[in-house]
C-alpha positions as CSV (number, residue, x, y, z in Angstrom):
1,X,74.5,116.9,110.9
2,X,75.0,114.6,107.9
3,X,78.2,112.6,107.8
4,X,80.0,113.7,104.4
5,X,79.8,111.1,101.7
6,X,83.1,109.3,101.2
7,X,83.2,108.7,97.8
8,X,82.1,111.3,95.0
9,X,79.2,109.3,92.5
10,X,79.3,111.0,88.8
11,X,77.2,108.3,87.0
12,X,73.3,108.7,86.1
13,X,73.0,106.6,89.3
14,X,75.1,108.7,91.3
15,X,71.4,110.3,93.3
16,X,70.5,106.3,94.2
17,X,73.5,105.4,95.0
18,X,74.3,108.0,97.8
19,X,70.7,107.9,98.6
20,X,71.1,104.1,99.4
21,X,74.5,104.9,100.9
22,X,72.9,107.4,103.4
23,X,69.7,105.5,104.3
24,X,72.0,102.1,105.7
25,X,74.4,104.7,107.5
26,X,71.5,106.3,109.4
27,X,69.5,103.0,110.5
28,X,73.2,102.3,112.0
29,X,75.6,100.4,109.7
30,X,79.0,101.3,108.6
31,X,78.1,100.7,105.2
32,X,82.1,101.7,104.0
33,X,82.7,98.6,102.3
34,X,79.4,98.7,100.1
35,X,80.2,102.3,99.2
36,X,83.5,101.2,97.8
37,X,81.9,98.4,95.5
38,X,79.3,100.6,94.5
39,X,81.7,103.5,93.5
40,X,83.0,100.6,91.4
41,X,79.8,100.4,90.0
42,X,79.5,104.1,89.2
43,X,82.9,103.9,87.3
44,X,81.9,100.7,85.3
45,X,78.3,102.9,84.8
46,X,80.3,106.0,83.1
47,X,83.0,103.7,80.9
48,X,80.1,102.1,79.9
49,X,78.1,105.3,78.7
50,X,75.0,104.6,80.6
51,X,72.3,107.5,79.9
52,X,69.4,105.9,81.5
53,X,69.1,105.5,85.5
54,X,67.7,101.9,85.1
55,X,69.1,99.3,86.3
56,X,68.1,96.4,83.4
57,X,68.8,92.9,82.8
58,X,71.6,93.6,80.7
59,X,72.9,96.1,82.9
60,X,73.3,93.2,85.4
61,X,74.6,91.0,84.0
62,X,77.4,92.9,82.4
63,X,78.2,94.0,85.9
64,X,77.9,89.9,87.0
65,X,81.1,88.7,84.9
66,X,83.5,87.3,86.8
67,X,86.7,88.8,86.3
68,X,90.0,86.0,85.9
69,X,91.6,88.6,89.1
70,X,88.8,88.4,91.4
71,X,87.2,84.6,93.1
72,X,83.8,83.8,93.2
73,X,82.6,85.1,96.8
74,X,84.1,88.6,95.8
75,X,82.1,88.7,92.5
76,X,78.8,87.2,94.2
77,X,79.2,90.4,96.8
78,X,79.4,92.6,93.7
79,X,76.3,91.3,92.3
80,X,74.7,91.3,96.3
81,X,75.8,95.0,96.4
82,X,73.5,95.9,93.1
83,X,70.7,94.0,94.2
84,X,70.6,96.6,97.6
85,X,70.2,99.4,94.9
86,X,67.7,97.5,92.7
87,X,65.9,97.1,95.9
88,X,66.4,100.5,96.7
89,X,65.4,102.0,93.6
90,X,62.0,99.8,93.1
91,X,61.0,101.0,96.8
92,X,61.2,104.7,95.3
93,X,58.8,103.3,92.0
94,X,61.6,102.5,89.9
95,X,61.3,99.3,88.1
96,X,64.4,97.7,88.0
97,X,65.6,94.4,87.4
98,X,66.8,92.9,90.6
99,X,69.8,90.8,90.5
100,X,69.4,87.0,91.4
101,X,71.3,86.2,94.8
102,X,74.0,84.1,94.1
103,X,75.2,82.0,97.7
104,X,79.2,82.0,98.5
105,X,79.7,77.8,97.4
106,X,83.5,78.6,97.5
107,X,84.5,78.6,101.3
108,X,88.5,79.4,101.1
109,X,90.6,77.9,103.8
110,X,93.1,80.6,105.1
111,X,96.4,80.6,105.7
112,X,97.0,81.2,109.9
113,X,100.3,81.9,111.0
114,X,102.2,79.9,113.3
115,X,104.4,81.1,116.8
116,X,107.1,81.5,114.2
117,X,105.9,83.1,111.2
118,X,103.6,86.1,113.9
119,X,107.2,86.3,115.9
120,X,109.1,87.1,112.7
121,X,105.8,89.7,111.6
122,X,106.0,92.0,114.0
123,X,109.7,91.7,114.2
124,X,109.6,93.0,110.7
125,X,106.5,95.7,111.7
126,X,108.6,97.1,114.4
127,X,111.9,97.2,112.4
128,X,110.0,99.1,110.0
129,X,108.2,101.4,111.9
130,X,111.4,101.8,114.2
131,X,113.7,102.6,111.2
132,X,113.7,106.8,111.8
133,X,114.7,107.7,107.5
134,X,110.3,106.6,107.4
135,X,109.5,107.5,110.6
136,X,105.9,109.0,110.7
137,X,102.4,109.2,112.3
138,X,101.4,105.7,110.6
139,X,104.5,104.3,112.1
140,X,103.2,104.6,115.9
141,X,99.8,103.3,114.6
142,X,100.8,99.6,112.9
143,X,102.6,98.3,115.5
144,X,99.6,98.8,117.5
145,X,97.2,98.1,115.3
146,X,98.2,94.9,114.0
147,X,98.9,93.5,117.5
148,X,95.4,94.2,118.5
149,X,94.1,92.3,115.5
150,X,95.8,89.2,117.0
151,X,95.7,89.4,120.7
152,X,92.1,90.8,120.5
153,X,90.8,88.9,117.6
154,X,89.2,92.0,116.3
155,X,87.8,91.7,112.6
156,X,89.6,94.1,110.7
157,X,86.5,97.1,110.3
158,X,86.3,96.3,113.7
159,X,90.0,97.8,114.5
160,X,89.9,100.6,112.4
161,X,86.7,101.8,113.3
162,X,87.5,102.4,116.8
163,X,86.9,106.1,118.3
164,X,88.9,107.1,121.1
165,X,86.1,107.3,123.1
166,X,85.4,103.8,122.9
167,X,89.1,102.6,124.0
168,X,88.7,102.6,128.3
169,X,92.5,102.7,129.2
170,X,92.2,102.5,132.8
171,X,90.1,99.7,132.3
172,X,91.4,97.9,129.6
173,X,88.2,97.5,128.0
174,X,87.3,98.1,123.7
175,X,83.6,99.0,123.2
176,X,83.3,97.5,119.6
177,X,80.4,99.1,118.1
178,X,78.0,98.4,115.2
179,X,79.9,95.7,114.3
180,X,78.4,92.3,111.9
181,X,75.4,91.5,112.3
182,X,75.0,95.4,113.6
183,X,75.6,94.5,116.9
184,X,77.7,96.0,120.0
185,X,80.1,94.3,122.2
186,X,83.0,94.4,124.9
187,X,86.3,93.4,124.2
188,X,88.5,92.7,126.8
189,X,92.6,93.5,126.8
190,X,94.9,91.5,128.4
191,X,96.8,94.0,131.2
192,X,100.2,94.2,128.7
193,X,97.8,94.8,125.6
194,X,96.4,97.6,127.6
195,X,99.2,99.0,128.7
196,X,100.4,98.6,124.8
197,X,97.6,101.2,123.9
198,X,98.2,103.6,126.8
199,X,101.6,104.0,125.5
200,X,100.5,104.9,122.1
201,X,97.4,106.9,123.2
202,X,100.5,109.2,125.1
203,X,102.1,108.9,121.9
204,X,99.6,109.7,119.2
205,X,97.6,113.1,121.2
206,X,101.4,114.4,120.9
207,X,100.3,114.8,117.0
208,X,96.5,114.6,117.3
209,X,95.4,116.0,120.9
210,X,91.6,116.3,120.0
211,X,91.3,113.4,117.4
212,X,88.0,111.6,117.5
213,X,89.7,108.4,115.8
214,X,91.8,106.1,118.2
215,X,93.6,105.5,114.8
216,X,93.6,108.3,112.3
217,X,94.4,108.5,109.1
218,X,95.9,111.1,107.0
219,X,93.9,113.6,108.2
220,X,92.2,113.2,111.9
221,X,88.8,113.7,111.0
222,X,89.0,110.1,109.3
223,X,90.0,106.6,110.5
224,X,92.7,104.7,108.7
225,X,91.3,103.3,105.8
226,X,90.6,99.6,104.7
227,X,92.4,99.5,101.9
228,X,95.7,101.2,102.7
229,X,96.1,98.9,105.7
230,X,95.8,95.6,104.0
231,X,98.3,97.2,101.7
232,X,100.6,97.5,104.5
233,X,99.9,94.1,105.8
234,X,100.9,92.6,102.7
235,X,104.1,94.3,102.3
236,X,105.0,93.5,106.0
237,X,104.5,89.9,104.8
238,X,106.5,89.9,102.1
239,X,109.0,91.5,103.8
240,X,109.3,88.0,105.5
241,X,111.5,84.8,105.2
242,X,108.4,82.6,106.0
243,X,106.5,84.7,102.6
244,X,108.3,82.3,100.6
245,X,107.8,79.3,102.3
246,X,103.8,78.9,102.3
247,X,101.7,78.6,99.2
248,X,98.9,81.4,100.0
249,X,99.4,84.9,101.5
250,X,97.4,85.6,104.6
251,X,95.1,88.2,105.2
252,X,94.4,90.5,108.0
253,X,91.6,88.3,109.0
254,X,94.0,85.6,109.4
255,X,95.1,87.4,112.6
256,X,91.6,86.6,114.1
257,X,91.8,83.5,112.8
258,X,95.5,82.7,114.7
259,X,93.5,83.9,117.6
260,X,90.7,81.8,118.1
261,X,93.6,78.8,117.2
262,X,96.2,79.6,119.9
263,X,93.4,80.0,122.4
264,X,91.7,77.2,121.3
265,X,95.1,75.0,121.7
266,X,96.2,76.9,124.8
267,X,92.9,75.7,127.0
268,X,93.6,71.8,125.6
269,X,96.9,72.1,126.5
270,X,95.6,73.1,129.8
271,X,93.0,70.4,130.2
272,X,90.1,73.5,130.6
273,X,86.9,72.4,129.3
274,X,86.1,73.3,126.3
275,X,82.3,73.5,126.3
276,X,82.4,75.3,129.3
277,X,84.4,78.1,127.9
278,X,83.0,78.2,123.7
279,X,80.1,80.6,124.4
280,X,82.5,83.3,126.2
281,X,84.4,82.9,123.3
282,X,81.9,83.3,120.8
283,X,80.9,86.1,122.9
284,X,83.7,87.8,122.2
285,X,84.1,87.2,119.4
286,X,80.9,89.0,118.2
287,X,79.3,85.8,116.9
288,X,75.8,84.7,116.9
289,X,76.6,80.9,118.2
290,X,79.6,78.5,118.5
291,X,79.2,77.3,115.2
292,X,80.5,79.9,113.7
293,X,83.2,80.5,116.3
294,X,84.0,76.7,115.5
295,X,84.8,77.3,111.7
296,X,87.9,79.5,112.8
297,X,89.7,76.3,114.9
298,X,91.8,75.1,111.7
299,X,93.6,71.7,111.9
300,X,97.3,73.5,112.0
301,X,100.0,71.7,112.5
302,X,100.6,73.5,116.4
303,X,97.3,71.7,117.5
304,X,97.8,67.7,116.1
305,X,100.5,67.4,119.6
306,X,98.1,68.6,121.5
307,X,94.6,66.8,120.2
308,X,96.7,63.5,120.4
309,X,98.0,63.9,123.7
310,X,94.2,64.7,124.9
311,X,93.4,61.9,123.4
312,X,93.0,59.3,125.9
313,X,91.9,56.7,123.8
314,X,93.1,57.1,120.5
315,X,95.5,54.2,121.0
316,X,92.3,51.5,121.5
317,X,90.5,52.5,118.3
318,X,93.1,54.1,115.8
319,X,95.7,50.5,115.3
320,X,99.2,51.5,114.3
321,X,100.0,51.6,110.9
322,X,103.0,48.8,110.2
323,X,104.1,47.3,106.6
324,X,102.1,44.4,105.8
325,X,104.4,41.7,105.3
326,X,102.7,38.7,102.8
């Protein structure tokens, strides 16, 4: 049985647009994200007045400006997204113009939260959810949630895309499935993480005892959805003393991000070797190779101490730095 389309396509493209939609879904990606951006497209198709299911030059790029809200990568995945339907389209033996592929140049540096700032987070998620005047279904989800973005390092499709099948509670074991790179993996939980989601499992199956979802939305048919959760992270953020204090907002991502950084610091700090224990980490991480587990280790503040006390040898070849006196 056909999964029902999330997202209701009224333009002249509408037919191409959920045929694309369906034909990524069956060969096995989540294709979510995509569908959003291209119901954006659909919606900048009707303002527009579009008559003709062709997808031109001009067509392009009109739908290529970059708007003064939205950075580079974001537009150049707008532009990617159109190009999958020009593709699409030409396979079916309609000419269209296909989009030029435009590489990410602009590699933002996140903001990762400190000890501090994730102590005061989930201080502020739990006095939220705890508070009983907005008590509700979502409010035994987030704490959850958001805890298993940091202490799993889950990306953040990864978290909400979980069915309840796929959590082993007795084992403490996520099956992350079809996941970047379309790929399947094991996530391991630490024993108080996994007793974390027991908890809630009892708690949750009070409200939805045959969900398929190990974190339904509104309704239990459907996850929780992308959007409404970084929402939520936001306005847990703000909600925070430390939101004032740092010049860019972190994302949910950052969460991994803090991750990889504490456990990065935590195995210098203990003298393990770390090219001994990179490729279990990119392993479970979901990445390809260490490289790109590497580009997640950030030069915070919590891990100068700890580089510089490693250092055996810093003293021979770095000389103190005292006033020159003439």
């Amino acid at each position: 049985m056909s999964e029902t389309p999330k997202y209701r396509y009224e333009s002249v493209f509408s037919v191409y647009i959920e045929g694309l939609v369906r034909q990524k879904k069956s060969s096995g990606f989540i294709y979510d994200y995509e569908a959003y951006i291209l119901k954006k497209f659909d919606e900048f198709c009707i303002d527009r007045g579009y008559t003709e299911a062709l997808i031109t030059r001009e067509v392009s790029m009109q739908w290529a400006v970059k708007k003064d809200t939205e950075g580079v990568n974001y537009r150049n995945q707008r532009v990617s997204f159109l190009r999958q339907l020009s593709l699409y389209m030409n396979s079916m033996g309609i000419k269209c113009y296909i989009p030029r592929q435009h590489p990410s140049t602009a590699t933002p540096i996140p903001h990762i939260p400190d000890a501090d700032e994730l102590r005061e987070l989930f201080e502020v998620i739990d006095t939220e959810c705890g508070d009983k005047k907005r008590s509700s279904v979502f409010s035994i989800e987030y704490p959850v949630l958001f805890r298993l973005y940091y202490c799993c390092g889950l990306r953040l499709s990864e978290g909400l895309n979980l069915k309840r099948n796929d959590v082993d509670l007795d084992n403490g074991v996520l099956t992350v499935r079809q996941s970047k790179g379309n790929k399947d993996r094991l996530v391991y939980m630490a024993d108080d993480v996994a007793v974390l989601c027991k908890n809630y499992d009892e708690a949750i199956s009070r409200h939805y005892p045959c969900r398929v979802w190990f974190f339904p939305g509104r309704k239990d048919s459907k996850p929780l959805h992308k959007s409404g959760i970084c929402h939520k992270f936001r306005q847990y953020w703000e909600m925070t003393g430390n939101s004032q204090k740092c010049e860019k907002r972190p994302t949910i991502h950052a969460l991994r991000h803090a991750f990889v950084v504490d456990r990065m610091n935590a195995w210098m700090a203990e003298g393990v070797p770390m090219d001994a224990m990179m490729p279990y980490l990119s392993r479970y991480l979901g990445h390809s190779g260490i490289k790109d587990t590497m580009y997640y280790y950030h030069q915070v503040k919590s891990a100068f101490k700890i580089v510089r006390e490693k250092d055996s040898i810093s003293d021979q070849i770095i000389p103190e730095v005292t006033i020159y006196e003439g």
